[in-house]
C-alpha positions as CSV (number, residue, x, y, z in Angstrom):
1,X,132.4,156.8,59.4
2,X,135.9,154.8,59.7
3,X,135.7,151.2,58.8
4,X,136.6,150.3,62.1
5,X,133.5,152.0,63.3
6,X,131.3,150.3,61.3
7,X,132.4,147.1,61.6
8,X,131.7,147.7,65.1
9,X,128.3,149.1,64.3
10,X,127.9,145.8,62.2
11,X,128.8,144.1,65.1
12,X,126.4,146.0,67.9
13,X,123.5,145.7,65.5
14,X,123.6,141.6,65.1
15,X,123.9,141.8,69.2
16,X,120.6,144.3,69.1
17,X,118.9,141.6,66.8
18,X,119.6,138.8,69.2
19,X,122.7,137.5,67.4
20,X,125.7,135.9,69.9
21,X,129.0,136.0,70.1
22,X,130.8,132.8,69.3
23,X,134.7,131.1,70.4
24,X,135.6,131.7,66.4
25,X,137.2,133.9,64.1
26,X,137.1,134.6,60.5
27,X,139.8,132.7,58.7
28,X,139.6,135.9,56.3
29,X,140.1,138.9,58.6
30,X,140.2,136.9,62.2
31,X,137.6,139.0,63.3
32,X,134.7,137.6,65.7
33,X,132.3,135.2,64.4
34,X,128.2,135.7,65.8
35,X,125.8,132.9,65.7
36,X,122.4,134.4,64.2
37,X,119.0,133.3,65.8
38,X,118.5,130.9,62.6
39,X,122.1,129.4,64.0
40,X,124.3,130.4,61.2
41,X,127.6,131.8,61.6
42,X,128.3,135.2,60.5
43,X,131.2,137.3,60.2
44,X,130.1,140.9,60.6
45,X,133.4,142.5,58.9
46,X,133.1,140.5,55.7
47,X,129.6,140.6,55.4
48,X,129.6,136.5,54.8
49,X,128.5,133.3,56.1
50,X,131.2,131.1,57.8
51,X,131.3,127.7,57.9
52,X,133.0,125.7,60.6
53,X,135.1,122.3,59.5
54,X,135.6,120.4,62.1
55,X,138.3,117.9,62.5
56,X,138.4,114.8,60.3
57,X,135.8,116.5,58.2
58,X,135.7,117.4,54.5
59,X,134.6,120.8,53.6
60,X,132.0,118.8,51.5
61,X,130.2,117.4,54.9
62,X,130.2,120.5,56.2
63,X,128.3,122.4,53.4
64,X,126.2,119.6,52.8
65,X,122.9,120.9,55.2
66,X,123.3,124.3,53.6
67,X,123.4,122.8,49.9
68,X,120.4,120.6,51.2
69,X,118.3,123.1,52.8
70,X,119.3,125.6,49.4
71,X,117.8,122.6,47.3
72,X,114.8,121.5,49.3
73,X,113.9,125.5,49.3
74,X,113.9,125.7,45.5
75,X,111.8,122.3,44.8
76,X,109.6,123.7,47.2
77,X,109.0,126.9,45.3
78,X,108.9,124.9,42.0
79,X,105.9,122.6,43.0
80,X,104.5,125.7,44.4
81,X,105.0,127.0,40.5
82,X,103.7,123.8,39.1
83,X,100.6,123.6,42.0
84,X,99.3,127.3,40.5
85,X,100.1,126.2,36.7
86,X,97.8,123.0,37.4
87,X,95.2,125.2,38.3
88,X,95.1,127.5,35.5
89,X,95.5,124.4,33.1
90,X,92.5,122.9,30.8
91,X,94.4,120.9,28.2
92,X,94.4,117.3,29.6
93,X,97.8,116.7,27.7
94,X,99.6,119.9,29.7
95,X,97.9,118.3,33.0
96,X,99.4,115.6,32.6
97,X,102.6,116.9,31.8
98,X,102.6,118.9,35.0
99,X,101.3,116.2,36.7
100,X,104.6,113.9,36.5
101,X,106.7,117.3,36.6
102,X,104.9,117.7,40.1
103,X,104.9,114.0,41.0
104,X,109.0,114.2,40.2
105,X,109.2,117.0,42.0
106,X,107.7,115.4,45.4
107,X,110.0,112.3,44.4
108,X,112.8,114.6,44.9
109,X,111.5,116.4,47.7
110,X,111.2,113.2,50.1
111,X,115.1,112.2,48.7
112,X,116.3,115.2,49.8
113,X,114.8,115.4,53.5
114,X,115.6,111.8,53.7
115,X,119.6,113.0,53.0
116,X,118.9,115.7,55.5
117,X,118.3,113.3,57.9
């Protein structure tokens, strides 16, 4: 199969999985950019995210929800790691060390879904 052809296969299959067909390109091969049920933008011939800059915007403030929801995800699967270490634990001393780990972890969690806005 031809690259061409399966970039168009690429392509068919995001439209068979509910993805749509967006006004953009890629900046990398101008090829059409999808939106994905989850509401990422997708470039099917690159195999890669894209992310949209608007006007007057830093590529910073663009990638800041992604960066956020990447972070929140992880400190959610460490207090989940902390939560089943707490359980197993008997030594007071170690409880109490996973206790602040998991009470900074929550910390951290609210500061981050407060940023998310």
């Amino acid at each position: 199969m031809s690259n061409k052809s399966k970039d168009l296969q690429s392509m068919a299959d995001l439209l068979r999985q509910g993805a749509t067909l967006t006004e953009h390109s890629c900046p990398a091969c101008a090829s059409p950019i999808f939106r994905l049920k989850s509401g990422e933008l997708w470039c099917a011939k690159c195999q890669k995210r894209v992310i949209v800059v608007r006007e007057g915007q830093t590529p910073e403030e663009a990638t800041k929800p992604i960066v956020l929801g990447k972070l929140e995800s992880t400190v959610l699967t460490k207090i989940q790691e902390v939560e089943a270490k707490i359980k197993e634990e008997k030594d007071p001393a170690q409880l109490e060390k996973l206790s602040n780990t998991l009470a900074t972890l929550l910390e951290n969690l609210e500061k981050i879904k407060k940023m998310k806005g």
